[in-house]
KEKELO-179040 format. One record per residue (C-alpha): residue number from 1; residue in three letters; chain; x negated, y negated, z negated. Coordinates in steps of 0.05 Angstrom, whole numbers. Layout:
N
<site drenvex="NUM" sefi="ALA" fimi="A" c1="X" c2="Y" c3="Z"/>
...
***
This chain:
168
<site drenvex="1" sefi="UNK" fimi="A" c1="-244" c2="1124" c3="804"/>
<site drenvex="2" sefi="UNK" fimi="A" c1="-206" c2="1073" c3="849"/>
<site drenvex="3" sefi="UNK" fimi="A" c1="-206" c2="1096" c3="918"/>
<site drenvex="4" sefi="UNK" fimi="A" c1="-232" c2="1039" c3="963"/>
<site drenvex="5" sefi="UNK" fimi="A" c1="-205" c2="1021" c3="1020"/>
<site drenvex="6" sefi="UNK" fimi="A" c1="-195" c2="959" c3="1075"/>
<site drenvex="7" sefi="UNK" fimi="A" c1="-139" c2="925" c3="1054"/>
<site drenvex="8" sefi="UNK" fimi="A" c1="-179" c2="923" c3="984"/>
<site drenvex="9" sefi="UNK" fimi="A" c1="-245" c2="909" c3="1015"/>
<site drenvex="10" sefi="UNK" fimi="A" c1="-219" c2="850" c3="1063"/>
<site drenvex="11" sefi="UNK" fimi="A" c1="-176" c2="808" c3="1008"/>
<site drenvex="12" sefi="UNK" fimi="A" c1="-229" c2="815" c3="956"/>
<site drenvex="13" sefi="UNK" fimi="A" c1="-275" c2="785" c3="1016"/>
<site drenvex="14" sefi="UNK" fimi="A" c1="-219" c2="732" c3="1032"/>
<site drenvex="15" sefi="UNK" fimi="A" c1="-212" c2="719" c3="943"/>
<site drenvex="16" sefi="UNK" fimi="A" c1="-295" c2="704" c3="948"/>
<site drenvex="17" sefi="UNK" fimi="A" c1="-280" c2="669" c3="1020"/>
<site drenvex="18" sefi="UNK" fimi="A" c1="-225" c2="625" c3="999"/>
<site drenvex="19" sefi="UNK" fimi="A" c1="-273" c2="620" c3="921"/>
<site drenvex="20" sefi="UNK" fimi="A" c1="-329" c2="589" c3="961"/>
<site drenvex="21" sefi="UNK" fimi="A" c1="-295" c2="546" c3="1012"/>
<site drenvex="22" sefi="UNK" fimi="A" c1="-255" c2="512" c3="946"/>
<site drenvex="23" sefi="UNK" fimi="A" c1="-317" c2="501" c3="913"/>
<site drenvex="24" sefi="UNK" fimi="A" c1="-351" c2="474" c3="965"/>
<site drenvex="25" sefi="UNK" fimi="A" c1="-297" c2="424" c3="977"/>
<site drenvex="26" sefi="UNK" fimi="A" c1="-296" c2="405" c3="903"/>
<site drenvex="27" sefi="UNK" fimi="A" c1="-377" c2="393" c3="909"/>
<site drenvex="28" sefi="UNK" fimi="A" c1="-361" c2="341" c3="977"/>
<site drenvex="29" sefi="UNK" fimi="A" c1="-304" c2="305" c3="941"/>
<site drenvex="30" sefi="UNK" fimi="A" c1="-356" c2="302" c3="882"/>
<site drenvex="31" sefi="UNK" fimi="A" c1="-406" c2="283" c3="927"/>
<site drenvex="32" sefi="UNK" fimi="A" c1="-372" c2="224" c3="966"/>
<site drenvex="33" sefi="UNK" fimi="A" c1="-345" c2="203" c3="901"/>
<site drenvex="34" sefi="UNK" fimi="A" c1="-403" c2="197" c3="869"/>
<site drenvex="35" sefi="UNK" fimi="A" c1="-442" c2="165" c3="931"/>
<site drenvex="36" sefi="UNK" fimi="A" c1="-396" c2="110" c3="958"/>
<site drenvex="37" sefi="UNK" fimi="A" c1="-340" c2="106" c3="902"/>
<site drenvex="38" sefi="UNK" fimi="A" c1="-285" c2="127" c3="927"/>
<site drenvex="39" sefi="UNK" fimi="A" c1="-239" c2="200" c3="941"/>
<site drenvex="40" sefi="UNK" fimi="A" c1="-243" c2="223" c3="1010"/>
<site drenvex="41" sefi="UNK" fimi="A" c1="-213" c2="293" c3="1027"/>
<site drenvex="42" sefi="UNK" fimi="A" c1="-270" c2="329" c3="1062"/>
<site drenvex="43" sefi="UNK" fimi="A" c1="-222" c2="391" c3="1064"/>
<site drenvex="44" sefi="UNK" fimi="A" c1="-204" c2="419" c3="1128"/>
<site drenvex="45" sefi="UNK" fimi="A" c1="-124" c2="417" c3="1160"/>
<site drenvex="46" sefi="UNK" fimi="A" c1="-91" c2="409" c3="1101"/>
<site drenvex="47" sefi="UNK" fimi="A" c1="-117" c2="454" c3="1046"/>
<site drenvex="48" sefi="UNK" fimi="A" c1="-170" c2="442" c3="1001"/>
<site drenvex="49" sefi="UNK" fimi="A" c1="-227" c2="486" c3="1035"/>
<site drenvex="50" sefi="UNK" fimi="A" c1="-296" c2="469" c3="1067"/>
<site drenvex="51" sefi="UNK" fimi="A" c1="-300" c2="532" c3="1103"/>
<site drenvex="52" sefi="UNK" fimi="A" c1="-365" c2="533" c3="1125"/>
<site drenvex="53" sefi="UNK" fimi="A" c1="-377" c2="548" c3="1047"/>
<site drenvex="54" sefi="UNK" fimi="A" c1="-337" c2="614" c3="1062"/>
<site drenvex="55" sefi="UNK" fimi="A" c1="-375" c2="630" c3="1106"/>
<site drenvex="56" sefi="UNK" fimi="A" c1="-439" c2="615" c3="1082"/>
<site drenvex="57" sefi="UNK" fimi="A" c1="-426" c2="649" c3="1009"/>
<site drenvex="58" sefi="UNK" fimi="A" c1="-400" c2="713" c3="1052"/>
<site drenvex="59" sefi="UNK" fimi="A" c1="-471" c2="718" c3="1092"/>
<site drenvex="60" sefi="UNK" fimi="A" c1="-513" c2="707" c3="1035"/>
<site drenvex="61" sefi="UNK" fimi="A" c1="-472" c2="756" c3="991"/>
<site drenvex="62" sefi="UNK" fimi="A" c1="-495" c2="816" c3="1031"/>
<site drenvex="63" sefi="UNK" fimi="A" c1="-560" c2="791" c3="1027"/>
<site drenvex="64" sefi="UNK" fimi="A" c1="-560" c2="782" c3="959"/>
<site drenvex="65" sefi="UNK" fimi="A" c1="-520" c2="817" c3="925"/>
<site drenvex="66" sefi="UNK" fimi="A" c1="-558" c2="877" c3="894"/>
<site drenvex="67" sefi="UNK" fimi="A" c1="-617" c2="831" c3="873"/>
<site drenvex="68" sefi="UNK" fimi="A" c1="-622" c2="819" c3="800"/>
<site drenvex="69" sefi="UNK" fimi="A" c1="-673" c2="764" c3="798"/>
<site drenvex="70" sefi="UNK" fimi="A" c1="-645" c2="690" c3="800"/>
<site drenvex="71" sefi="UNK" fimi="A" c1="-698" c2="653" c3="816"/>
<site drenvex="72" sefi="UNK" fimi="A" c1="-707" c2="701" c3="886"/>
<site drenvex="73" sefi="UNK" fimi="A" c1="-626" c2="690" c3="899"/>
<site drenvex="74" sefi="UNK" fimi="A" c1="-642" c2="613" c3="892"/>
<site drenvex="75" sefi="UNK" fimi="A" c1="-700" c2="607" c3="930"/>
<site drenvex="76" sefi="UNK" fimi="A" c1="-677" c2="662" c3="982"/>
<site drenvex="77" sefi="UNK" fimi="A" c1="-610" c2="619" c3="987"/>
<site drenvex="78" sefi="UNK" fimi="A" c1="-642" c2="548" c3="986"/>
<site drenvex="79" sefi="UNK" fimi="A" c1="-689" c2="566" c3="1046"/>
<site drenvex="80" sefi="UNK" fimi="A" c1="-632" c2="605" c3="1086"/>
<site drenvex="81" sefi="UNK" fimi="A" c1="-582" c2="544" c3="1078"/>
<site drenvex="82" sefi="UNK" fimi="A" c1="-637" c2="501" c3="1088"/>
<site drenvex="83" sefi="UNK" fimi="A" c1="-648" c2="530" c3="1154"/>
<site drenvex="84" sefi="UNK" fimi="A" c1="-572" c2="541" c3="1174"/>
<site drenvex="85" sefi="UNK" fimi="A" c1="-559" c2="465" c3="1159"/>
<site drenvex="86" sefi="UNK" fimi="A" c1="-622" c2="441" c3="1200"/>
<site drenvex="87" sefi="UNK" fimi="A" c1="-612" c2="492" c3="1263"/>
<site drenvex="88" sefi="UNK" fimi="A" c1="-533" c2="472" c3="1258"/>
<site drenvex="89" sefi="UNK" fimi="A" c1="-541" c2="397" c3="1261"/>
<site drenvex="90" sefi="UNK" fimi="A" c1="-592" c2="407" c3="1314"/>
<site drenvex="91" sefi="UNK" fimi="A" c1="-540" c2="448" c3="1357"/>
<site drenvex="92" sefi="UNK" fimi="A" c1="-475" c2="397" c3="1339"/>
<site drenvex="93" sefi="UNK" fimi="A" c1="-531" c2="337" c3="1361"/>
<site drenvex="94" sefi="UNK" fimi="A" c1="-552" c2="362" c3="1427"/>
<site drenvex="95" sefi="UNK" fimi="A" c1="-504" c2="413" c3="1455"/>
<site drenvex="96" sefi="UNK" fimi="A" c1="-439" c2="368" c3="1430"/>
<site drenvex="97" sefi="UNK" fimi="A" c1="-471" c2="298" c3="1415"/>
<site drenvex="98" sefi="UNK" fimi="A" c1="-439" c2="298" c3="1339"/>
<site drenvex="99" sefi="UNK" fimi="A" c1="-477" c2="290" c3="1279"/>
<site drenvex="100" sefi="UNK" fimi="A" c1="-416" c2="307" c3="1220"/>
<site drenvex="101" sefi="UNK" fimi="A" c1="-468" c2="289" c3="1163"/>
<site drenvex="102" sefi="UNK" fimi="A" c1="-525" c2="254" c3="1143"/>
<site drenvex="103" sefi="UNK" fimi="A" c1="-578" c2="247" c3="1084"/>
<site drenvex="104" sefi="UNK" fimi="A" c1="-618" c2="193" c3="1116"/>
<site drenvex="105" sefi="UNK" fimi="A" c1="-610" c2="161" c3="1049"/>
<site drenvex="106" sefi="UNK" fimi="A" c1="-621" c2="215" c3="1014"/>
<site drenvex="107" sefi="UNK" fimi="A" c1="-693" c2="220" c3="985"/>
<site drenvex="108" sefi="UNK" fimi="A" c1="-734" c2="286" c3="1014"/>
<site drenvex="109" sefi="UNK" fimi="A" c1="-702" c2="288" c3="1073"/>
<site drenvex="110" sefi="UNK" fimi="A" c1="-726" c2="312" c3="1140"/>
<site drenvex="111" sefi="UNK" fimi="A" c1="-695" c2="273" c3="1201"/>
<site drenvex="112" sefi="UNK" fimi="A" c1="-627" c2="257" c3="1161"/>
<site drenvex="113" sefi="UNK" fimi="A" c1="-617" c2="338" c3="1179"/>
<site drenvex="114" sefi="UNK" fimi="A" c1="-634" c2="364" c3="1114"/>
<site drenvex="115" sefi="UNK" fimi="A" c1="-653" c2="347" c3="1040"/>
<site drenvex="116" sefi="UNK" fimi="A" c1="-691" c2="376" c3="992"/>
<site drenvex="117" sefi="UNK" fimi="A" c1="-649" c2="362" c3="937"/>
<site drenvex="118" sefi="UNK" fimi="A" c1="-577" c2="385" c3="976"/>
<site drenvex="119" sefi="UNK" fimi="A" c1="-616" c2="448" c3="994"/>
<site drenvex="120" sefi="UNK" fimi="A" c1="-635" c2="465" c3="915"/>
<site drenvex="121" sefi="UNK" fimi="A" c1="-555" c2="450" c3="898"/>
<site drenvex="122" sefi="UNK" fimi="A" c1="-533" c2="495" c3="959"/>
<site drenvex="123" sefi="UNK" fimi="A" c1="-587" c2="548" c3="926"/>
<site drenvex="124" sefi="UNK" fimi="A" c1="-555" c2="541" c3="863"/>
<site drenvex="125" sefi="UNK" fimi="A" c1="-489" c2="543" c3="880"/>
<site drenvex="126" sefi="UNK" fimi="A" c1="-504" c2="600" c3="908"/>
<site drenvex="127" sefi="UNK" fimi="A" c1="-540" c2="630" c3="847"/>
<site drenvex="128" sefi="UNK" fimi="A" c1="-479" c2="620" c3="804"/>
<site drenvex="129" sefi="UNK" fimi="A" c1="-425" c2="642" c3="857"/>
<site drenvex="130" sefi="UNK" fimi="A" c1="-468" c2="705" c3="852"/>
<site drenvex="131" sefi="UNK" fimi="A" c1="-466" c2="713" c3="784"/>
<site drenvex="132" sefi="UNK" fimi="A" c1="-406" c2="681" c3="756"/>
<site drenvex="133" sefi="UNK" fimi="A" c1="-361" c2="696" c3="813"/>
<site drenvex="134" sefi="UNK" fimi="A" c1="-384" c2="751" c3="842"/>
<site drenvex="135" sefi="UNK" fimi="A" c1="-369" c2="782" c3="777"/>
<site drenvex="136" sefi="UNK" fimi="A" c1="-311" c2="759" c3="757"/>
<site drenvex="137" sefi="UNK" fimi="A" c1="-280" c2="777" c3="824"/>
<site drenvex="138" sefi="UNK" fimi="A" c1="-300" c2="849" c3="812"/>
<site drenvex="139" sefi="UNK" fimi="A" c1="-266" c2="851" c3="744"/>
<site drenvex="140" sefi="UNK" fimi="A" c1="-204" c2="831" c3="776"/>
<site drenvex="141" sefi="UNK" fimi="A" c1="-209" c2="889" c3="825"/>
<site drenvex="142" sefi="UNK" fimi="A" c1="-224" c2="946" c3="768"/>
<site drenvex="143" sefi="UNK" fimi="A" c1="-183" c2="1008" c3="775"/>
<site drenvex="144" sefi="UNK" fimi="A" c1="-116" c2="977" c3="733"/>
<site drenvex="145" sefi="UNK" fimi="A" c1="-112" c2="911" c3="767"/>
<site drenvex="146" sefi="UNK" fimi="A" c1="-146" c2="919" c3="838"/>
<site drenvex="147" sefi="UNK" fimi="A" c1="-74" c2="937" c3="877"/>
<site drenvex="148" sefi="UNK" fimi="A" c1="-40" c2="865" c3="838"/>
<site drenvex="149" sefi="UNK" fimi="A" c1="-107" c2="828" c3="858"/>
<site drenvex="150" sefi="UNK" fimi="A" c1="-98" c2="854" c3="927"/>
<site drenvex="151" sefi="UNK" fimi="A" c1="-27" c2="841" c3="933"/>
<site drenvex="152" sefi="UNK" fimi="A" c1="-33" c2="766" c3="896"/>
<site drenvex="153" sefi="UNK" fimi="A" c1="-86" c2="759" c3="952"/>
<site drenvex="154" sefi="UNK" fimi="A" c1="-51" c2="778" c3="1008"/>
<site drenvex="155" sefi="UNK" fimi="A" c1="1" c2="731" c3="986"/>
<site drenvex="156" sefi="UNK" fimi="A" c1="-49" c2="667" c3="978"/>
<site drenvex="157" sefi="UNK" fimi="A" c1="-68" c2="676" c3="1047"/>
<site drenvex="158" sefi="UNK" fimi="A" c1="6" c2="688" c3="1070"/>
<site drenvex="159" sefi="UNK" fimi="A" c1="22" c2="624" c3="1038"/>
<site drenvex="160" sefi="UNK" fimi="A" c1="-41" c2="590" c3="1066"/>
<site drenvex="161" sefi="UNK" fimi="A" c1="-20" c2="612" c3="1134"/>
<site drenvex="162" sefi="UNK" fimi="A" c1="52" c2="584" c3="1126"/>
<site drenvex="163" sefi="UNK" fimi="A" c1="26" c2="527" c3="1089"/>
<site drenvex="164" sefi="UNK" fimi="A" c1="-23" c2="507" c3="1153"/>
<site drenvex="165" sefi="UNK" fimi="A" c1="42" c2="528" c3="1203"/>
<site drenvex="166" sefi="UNK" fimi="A" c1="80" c2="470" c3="1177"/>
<site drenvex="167" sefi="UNK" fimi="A" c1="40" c2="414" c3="1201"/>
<site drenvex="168" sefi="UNK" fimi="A" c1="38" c2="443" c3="1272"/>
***
């Protein structure tokens, strides 16, 4: 039995981190693509990350992640985001006087805040982070291969840490 431990525990969190903030930028380049026709890096510095899709696949993982049923992990993620989106724009609006996004055009909307149909993609994005991911993140940290995954790990983020140091 592998012994667990923290140095395990926080890069398979920063594999699922790093997972979820690429994906998330791949759905926003997709997105803007799609929309107005052209490639606009939504990534953040200069890697290709959307991190609040770290962060966002990291709190709903806990949440979620001994429930077997899909349609509960994509309604139970749909309304969470849902409400994460709507409370953050109101907060960036009034507290900082930003609004960073908008689906005013976008049909089912509520206030240009949040849409219906960007909620049910965030809910299923969610779904199959969960069970595609998830998964195969955990296979790569079984008892043969969980000290390379870690180590590999650690090294993505040293890079990602030297990588960001170079444009300062």
């Amino acid at each position: 039995m592998m012994k667990k431990n923290a140095w395990f525990f926080l890069t398979r969190f920063f594999l699922l981190f790093i997972l979820a903030a690429f994906i998330g930028w791949a759905y926003e380049i997709g997105c803007v693509y799609v929309i107005f026709g052209f490639y606009f890096d939504r990534g953040v510095l200069h890697l290709p990350v959307c991190p609040i899709y770290g962060f966002g696949m990291l709190t709903l993982y806990p949440i979620f992640r001994k429930v077997k049923n899909p349609l509960i992990i994509f309604a139970g993620s749909t309304l969470i985001s849902t409400i994460v989106e709507l409370v953050a724009s109101l907060i960036l609006e009034y507290r900082f006087n930003l609004e960073l996004w908008s689906y005013i055009e976008w049909p089912l909307n509520y206030q240009g805040r949040v849409s219906a149909i960007s909620s049910c993609i965030f809910g299923l994005m969610a779904l199959l982070f969960m069970k595609i991911a998830v998964p195969a993140v955990r296979k790569l940290y079984s008892e043969k291969t969980a000290k390379y995954t870690a180590a590999a790990t650690t090294a993505l983020f040293i890079f990602c840490l030297i990588w960001e140091m170079r444009f300062i």
